[in-house]
C-alpha positions as a Markdown table, in Angstrom:
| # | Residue | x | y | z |
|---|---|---|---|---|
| 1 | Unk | -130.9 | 24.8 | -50.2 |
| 2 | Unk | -131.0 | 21.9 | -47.9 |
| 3 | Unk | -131.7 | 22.4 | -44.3 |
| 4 | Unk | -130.5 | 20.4 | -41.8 |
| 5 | Unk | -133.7 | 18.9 | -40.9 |
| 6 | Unk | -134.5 | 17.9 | -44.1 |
| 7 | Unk | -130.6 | 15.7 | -44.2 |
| 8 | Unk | -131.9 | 14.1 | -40.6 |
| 9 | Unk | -135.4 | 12.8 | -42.7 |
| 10 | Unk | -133.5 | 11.7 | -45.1 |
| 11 | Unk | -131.2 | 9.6 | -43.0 |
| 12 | Unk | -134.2 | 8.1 | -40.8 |
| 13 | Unk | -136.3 | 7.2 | -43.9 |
| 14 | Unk | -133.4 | 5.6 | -45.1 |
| 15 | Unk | -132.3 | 3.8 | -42.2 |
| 16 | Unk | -136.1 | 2.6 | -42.1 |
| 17 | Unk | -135.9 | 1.6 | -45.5 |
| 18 | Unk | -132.9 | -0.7 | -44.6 |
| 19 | Unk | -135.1 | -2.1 | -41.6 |
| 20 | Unk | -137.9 | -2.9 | -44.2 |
| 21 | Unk | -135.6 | -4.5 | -47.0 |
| 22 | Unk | -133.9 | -7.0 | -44.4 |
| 23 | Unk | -137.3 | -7.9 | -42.7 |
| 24 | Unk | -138.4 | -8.7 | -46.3 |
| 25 | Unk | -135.4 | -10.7 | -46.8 |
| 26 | Unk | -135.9 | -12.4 | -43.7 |
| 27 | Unk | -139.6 | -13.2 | -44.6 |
| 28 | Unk | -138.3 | -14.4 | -48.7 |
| 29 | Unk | -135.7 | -16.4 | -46.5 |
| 30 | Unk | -138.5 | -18.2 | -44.3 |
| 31 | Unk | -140.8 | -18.8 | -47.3 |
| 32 | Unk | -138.9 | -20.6 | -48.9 |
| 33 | Unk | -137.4 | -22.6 | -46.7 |
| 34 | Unk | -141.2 | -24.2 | -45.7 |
| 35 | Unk | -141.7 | -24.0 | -49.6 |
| 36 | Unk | -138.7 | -26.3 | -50.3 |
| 37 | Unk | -139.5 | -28.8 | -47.9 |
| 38 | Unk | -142.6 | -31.4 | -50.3 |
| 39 | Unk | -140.4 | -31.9 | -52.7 |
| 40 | Unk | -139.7 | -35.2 | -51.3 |
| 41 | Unk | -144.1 | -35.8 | -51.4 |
| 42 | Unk | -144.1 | -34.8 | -55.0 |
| 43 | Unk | -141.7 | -36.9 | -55.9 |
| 44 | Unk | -143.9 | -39.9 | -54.7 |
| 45 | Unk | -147.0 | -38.3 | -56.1 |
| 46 | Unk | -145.7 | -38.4 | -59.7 |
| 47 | Unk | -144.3 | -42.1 | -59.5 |
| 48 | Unk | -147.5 | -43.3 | -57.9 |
| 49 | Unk | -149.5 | -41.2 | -60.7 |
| 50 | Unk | -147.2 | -42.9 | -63.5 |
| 51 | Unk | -147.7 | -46.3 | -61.7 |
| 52 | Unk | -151.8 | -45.9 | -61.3 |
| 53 | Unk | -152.1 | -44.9 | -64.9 |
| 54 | Unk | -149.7 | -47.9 | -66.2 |
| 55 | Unk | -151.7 | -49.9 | -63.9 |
| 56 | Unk | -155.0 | -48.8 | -65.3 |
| 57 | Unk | -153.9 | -49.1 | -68.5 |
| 58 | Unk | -153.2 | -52.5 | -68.5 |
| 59 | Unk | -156.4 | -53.6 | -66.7 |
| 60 | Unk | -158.2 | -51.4 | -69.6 |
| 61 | Unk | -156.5 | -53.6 | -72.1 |
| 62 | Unk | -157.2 | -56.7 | -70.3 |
| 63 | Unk | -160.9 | -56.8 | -69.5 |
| 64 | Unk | -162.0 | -54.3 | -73.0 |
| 65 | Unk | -164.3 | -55.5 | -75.4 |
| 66 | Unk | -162.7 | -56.0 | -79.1 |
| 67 | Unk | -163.3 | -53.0 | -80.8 |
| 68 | Unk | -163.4 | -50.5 | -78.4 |
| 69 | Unk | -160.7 | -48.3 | -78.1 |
| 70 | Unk | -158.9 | -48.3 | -74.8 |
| 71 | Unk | -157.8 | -45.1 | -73.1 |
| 72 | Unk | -154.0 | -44.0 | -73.8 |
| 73 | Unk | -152.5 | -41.2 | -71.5 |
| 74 | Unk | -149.6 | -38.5 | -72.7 |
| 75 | Unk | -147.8 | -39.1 | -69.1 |
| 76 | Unk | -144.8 | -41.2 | -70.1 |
| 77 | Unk | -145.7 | -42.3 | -73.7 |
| 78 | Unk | -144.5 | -39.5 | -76.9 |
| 79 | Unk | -147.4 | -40.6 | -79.0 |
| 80 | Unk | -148.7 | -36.7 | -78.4 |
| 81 | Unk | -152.5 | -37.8 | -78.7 |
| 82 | Unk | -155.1 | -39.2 | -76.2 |
């Protein structure tokens, strides 16, 4: 049989438990609004990547010797094979 001071533990753990669960939502909440933010940096990252490799590419191409094989990257090109 309950007794009554085992019904008031109850209700403080549970009422801490709530206090827990929306500090952790608050935390989620702040995480990922600073995680959400570089998108905009990645963005430039990967067209500057694509563009150095191009870039690189061609200036392979231009100043090889004939026969040897010039580098080929998988970013941007299906050919599946370096």
């Amino acid at each position: 049989m309950l007794r009554w001071s085992d019904v008031i533990a109850g209700e403080a753990r549970n009422e801490e438990l709530r206090r827990e669960a929306a500090h952790e939502q608050w935390v989620r909440s702040v995480i990922t609004e600073t995680t959400q933010r570089p998108r905009f940096y990645h963005s430039i990252a990967f067209r500057l990547g694509g563009w150095l490799t191009s870039t690189g590419q061609r200036i392979q191409q231009r100043y090889s010797t004939l026969g040897e094989p010039t580098f080929t990257s998988k970013i941007g090109s299906n050919q599946g094979a370096c």
